[in-house]
C-alpha positions as a Python dict, from the first residue, in 0.01 Angstrom:
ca = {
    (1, 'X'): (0, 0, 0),
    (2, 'X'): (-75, 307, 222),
    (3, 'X'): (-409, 370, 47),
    (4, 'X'): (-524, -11, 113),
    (5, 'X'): (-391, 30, 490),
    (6, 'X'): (-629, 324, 532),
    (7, 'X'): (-930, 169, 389),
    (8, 'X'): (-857, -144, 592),
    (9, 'X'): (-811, 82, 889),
    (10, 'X'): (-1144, 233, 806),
    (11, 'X'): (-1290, -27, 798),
    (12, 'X'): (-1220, -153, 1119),
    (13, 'X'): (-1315, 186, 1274),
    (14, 'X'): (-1671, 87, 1170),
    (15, 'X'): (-1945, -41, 1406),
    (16, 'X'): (-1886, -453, 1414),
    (17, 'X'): (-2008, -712, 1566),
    (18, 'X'): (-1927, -838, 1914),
    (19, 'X'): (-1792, -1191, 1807),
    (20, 'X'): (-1540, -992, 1603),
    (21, 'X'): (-1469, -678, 1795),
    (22, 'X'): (-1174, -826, 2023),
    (23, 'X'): (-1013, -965, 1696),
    (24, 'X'): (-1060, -638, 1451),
    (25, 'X'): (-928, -402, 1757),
    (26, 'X'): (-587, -666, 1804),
    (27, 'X'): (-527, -670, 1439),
    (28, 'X'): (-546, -298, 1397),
    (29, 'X'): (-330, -284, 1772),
    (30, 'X'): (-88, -469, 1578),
    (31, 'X'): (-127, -276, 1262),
    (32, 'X'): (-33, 59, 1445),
    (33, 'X'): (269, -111, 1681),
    (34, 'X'): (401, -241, 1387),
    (35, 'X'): (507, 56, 1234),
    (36, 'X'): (216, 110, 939),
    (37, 'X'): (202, 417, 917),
    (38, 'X'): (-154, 518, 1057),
    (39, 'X'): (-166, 873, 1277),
    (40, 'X'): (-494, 846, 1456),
    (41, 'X'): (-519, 957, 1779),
    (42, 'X'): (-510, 623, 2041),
    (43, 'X'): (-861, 681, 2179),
    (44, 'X'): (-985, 667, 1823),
    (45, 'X'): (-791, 346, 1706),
    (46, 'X'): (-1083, 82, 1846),
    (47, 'X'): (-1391, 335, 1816),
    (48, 'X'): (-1372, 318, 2221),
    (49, 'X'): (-1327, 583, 2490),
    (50, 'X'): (-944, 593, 2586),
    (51, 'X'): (-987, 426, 2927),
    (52, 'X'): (-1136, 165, 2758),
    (53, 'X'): (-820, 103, 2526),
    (54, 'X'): (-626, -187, 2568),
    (55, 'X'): (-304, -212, 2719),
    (56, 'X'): (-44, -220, 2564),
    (57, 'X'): (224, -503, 2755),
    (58, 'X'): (446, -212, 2860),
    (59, 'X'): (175, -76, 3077),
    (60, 'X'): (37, -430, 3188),
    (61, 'X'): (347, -531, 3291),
    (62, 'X'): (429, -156, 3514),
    (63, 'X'): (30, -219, 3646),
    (64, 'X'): (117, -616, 3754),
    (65, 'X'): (429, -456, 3919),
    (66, 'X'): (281, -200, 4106),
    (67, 'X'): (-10, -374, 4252),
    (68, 'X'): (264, -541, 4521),
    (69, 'X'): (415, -199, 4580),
    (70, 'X'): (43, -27, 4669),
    (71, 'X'): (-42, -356, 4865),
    (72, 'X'): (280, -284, 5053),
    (73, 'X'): (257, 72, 5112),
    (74, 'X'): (-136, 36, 5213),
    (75, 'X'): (47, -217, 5468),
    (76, 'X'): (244, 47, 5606),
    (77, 'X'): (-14, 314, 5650),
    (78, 'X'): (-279, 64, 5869),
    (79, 'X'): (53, -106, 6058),
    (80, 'X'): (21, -73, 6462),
    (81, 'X'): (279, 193, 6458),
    (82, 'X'): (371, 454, 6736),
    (83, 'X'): (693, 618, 6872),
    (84, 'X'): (874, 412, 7133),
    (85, 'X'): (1114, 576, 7239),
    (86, 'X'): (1414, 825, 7137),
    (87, 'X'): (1781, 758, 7178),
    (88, 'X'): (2076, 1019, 7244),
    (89, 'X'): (2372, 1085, 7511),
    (90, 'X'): (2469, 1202, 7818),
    (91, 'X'): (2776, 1265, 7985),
    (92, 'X'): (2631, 1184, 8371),
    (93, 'X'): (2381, 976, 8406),
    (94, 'X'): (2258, 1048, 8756),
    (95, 'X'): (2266, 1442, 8689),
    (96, 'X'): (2046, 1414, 8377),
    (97, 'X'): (1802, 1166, 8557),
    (98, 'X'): (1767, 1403, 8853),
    (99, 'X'): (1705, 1698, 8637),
    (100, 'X'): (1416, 1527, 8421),
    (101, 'X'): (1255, 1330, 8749),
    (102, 'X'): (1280, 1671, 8921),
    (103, 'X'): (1219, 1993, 8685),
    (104, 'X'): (1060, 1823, 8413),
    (105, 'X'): (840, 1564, 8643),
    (106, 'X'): (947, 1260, 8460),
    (107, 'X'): (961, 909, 8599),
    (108, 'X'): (1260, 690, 8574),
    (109, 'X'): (1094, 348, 8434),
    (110, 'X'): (1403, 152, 8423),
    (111, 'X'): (1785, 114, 8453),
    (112, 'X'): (2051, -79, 8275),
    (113, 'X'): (2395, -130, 8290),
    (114, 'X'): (2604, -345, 7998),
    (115, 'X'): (2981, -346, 8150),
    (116, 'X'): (3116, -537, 7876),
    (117, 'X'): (3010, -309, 7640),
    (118, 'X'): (3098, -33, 7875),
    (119, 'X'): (2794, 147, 7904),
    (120, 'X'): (2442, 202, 8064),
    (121, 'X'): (2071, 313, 7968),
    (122, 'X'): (1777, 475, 8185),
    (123, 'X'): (1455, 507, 7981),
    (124, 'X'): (1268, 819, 8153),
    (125, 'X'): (892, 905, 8048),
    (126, 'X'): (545, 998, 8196),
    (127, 'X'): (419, 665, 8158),
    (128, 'X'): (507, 302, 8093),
    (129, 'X'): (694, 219, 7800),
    (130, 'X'): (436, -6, 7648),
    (131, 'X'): (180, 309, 7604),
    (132, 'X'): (418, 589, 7636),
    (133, 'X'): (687, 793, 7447),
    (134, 'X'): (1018, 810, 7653),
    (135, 'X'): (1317, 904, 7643),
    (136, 'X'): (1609, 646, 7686),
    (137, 'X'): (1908, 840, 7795),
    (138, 'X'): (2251, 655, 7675),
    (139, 'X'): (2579, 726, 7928),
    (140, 'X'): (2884, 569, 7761),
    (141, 'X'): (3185, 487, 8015),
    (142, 'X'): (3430, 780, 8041),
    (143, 'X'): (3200, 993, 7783),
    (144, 'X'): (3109, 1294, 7992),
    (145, 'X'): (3017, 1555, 7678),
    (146, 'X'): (2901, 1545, 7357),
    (147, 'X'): (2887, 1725, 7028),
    (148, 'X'): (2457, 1801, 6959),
    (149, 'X'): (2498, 1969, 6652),
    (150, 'X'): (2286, 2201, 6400),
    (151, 'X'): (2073, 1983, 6328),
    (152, 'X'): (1848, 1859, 6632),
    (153, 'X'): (1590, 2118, 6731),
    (154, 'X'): (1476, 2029, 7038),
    (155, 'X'): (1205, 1785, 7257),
    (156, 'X'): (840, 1907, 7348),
    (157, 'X'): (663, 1896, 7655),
    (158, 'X'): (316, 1989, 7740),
    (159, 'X'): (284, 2105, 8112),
    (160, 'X'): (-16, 2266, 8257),
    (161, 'X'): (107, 2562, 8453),
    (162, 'X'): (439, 2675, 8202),
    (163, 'X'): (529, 2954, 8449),
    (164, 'X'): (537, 2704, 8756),
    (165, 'X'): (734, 2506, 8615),
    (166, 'X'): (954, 2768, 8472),
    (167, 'X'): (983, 2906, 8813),
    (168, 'X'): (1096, 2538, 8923),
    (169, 'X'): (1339, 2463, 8686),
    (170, 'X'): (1462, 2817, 8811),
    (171, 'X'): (1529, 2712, 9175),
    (172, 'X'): (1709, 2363, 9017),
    (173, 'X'): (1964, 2535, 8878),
    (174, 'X'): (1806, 2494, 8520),
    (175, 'X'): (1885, 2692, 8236),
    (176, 'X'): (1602, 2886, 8070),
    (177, 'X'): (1677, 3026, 7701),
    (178, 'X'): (1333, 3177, 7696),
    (179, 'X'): (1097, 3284, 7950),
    (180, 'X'): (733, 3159, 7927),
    (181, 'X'): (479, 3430, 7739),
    (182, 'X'): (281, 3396, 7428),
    (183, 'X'): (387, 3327, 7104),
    (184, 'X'): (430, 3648, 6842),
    (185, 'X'): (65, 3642, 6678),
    (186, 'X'): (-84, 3346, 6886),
    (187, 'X'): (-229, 3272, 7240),
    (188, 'X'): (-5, 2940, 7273),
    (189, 'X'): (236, 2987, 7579),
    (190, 'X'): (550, 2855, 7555),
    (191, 'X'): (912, 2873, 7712),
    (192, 'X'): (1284, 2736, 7634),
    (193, 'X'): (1482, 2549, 7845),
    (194, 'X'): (1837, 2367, 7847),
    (195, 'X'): (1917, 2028, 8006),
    (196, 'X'): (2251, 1989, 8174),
    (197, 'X'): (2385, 1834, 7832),
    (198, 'X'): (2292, 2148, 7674),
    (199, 'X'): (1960, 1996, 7468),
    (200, 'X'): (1677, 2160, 7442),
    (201, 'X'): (1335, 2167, 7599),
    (202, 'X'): (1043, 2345, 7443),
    (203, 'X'): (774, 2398, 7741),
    (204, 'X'): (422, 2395, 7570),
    (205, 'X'): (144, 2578, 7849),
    (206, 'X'): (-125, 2266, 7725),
    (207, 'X'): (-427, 2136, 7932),
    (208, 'X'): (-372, 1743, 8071),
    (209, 'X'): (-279, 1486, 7779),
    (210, 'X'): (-219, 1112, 7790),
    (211, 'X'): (123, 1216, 7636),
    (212, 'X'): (308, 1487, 7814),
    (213, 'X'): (663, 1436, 7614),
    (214, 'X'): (490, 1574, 7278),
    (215, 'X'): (740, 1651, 7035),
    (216, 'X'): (1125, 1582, 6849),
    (217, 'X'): (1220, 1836, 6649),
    (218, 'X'): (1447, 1796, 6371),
    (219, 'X'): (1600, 1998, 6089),
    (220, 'X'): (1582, 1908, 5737),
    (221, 'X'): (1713, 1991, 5402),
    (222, 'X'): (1415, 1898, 5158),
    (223, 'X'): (1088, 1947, 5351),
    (224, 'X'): (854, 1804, 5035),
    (225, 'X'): (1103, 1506, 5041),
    (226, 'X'): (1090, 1418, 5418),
    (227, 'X'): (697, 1456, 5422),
    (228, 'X'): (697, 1233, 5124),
    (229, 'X'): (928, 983, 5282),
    (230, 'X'): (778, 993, 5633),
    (231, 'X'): (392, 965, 5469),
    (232, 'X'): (497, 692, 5231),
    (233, 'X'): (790, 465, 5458),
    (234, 'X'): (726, 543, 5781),
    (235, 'X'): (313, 558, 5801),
    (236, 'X'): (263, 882, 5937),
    (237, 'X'): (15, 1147, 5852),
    (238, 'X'): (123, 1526, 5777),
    (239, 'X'): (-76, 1686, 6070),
    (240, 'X'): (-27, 2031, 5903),
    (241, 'X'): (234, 2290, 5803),
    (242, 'X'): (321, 2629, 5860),
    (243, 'X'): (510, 2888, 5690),
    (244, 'X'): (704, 3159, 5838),
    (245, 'X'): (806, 3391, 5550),
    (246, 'X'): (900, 3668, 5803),
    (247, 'X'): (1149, 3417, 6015),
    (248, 'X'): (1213, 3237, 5670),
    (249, 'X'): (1136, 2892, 5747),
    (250, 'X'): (859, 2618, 5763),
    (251, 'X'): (791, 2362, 5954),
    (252, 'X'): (560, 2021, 5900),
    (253, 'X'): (437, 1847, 6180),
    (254, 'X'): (380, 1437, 6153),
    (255, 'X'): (259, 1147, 6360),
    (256, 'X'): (66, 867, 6387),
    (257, 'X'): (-253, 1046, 6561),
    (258, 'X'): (-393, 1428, 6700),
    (259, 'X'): (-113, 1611, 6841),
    (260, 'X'): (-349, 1677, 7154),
    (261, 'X'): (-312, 1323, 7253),
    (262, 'X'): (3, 1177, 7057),
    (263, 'X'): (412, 1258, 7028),
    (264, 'X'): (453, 1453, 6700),
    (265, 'X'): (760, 1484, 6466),
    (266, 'X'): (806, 1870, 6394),
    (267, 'X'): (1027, 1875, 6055),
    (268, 'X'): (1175, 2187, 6030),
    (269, 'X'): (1346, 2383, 5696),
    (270, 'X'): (1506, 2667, 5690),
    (271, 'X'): (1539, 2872, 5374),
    (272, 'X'): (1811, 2797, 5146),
    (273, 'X'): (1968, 2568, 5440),
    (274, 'X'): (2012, 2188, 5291),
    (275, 'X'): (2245, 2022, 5576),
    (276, 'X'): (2321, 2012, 5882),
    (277, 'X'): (2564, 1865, 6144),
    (278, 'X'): (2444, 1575, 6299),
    (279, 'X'): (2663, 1575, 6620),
    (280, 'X'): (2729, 1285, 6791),
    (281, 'X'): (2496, 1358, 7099),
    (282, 'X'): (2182, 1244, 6906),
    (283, 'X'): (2120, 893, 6820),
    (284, 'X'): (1756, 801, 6698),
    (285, 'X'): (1396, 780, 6726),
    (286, 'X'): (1228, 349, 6821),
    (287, 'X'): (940, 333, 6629),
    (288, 'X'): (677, 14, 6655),
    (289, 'X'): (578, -207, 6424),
    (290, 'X'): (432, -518, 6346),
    (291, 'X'): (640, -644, 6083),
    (292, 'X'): (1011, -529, 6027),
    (293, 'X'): (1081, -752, 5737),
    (294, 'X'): (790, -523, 5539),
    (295, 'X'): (884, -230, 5684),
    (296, 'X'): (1226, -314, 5534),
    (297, 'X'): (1086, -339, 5198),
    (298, 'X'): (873, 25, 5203),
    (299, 'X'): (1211, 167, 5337),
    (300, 'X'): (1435, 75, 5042),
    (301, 'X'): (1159, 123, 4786),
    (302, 'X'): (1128, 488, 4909),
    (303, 'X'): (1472, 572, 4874),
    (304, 'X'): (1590, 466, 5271),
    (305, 'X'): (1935, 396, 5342),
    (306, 'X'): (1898, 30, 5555),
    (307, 'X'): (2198, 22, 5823),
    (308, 'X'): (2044, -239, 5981),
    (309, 'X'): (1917, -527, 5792),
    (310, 'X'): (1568, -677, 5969),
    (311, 'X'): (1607, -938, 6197),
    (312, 'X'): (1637, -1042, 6562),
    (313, 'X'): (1936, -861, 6826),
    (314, 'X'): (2186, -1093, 6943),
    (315, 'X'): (2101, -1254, 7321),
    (316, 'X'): (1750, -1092, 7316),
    (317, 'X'): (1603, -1172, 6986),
    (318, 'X'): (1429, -834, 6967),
    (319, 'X'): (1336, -835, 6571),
    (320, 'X'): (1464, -449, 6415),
    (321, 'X'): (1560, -281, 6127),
    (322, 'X'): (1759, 58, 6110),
    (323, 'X'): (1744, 285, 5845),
    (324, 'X'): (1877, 679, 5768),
    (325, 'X'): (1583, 880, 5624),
    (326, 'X'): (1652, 1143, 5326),
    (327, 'X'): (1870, 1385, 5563),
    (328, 'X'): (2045, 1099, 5729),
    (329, 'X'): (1825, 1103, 6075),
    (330, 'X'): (1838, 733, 6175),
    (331, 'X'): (1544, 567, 6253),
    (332, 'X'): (1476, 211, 6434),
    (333, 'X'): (1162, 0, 6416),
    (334, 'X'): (1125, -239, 6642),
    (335, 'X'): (863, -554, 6626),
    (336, 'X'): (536, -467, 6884),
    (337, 'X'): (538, -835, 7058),
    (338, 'X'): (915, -883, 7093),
    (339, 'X'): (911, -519, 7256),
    (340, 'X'): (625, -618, 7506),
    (341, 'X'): (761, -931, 7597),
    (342, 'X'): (1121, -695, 7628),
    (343, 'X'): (950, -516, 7850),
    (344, 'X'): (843, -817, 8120),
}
């Protein structure tokens, strides 16, 4: 039987017509799935070249499946997506809103106060909220301190003259944590500053940008797994990465466009370090979108923890979803139109 299934097998490896080559190559397909006994090499089996093989239905059926998935993910990366705003709090309002208009030069947008949910918002920024990054500054009734934790870095913020400003901040009453000068092997300026909560400012010496309040910085465990989460789920583009061997960390900076001209997400690992306390000062980072039902579905296929299932905020019918990334930074995505029409 085994010499008569490798003539017959031999046979079908020759050169045959092409009204029977679909047939001969599925018989033989079956011959070899069905347990005959032939050891040939797959990209011999139908006398083709093995990306011409066919597929088995394992492999059809993983290819039908995926197709959604890359149409979904190729959704994600050409969405209208940009930061919005970020979220943490304060412990007095009308201190920390006198500190940014005044040392930092930021403009207070808006106001809000919610009394039956006993507490109020300010949203801060260098330009309107439907361009601009801000900040939206969160003071909860009776709440005057909070716990920031390990794991936020700090925010960015490009400035023209750093030692000016510095020298502002100074006269304010502002803490400085480092005093403006050059970075160790670079020509970038830069300087470190505290906020009256105790959360920190990077100053960035930068010539004029459309987008002054530049960067978040946040610590991660995994850096590999956060660029592949933020890439894949969130839409952004790794901008680059640097390594510090001799400070024993690395950081990967991410956005949605040149760091010149856009807010930036600066991921940061340190060696060997795989958590970090979150604090309860820090809340989030509003991100836009056109779609939060999709964005949903990239979220939970990438591994996303949804806290927030998509859909529309009670009394304002704002459309959202919530989500933890891989470290457990929570991230909100709002829907473009119902934030514009917010906004008015």
């Amino acid at each position: 039987m085994a010499s008569s299934l490798r003539l017959t097998a031999a046979s079908m490896l020759r050169p045959c017509s092409p009204s029977s080559s679909t047939s001969r190559r599925l018989a033989l397909f079956q011959l070899v799935t069905s347990g005959g006994g032939i050891a040939l090499p797959q990209s011999k089996l139908f006398g083709v070249k093995g990306s011409e093989l066919l597929k088995v239905p394992e492999a059809i059926a993983a290819e039908n499946v995926a197709q959604p998935e890359k149409k979904l993910f190729d959704w994600v990366k050409n969405d209208n997506r940009r930061f919005l705003h970020v979220v943490y709090r304060v412990g007095d309002l009308e201190k920390t809103i006198k500190f940014y208009t005044e040392c930092l030069g930021m403009k207070l947008l808006r106001k809000r106060d919610i009394p039956e949910d006993r507490y109020s918002n300010a949203f801060l920024g260098y330009g309107p909220e439907d361009s601009n990054f801000t900040v939206e500054l969160t003071y909860n009734y009776g709440v005057n301190n909070y716990d920031i934790g390990s794991g936020f870095g700090h925010f960015g913020v490009a400035v023209e003259d750093i030692y000016k400003r510095v020298g502002l901040i100074k006269e304010k009453g502002g803490k400085v944590t480092r005093e403006p000068g050059p970075v160790k092997d670079g020509s970038s300026v830069i300087a470190f500053i505290e906020d009256p909560d105790g959360y920190k400012f990077e100053l960035l010496g930068r010539r004029p940008t459309p987008e002054p309040l530049c960067q978040v910085m946040l610590r991660v465990g995994d850096l590999d797994r956060a660029i592949a989460f933020y890439e894949k789920a969130v839409g952004m583009k790794l901008l680059r990465k640097k390594d510090n061997r001799e400070r024993k960390y690395t950081v990967a900076f991410m956005g949605y466009g040149p760091e010149d001209k856009n807010t930036v997400l600066e991921l940061t690992y340190n060696y060997g370090v795989t958590d970090y306390e979150k604090g309860n000062g820090y809340a989030q980072i509003a991100i836009g979108t056109n779609d939060v039902y999709k964005t949903a579905e990239a979220i939970k296929l990438c591994g996303g923890n949804i806290i927030r299932e998509p859909g529309p905020l009670p009394g304002i019918n704002t459309k959202i979803v919530a989500c933890l990334d891989p470290d457990g930074w929570k991230l909100a995505f709002v829907d473009n139109v119902d934030f514009l029409k917010e906004l008015e």
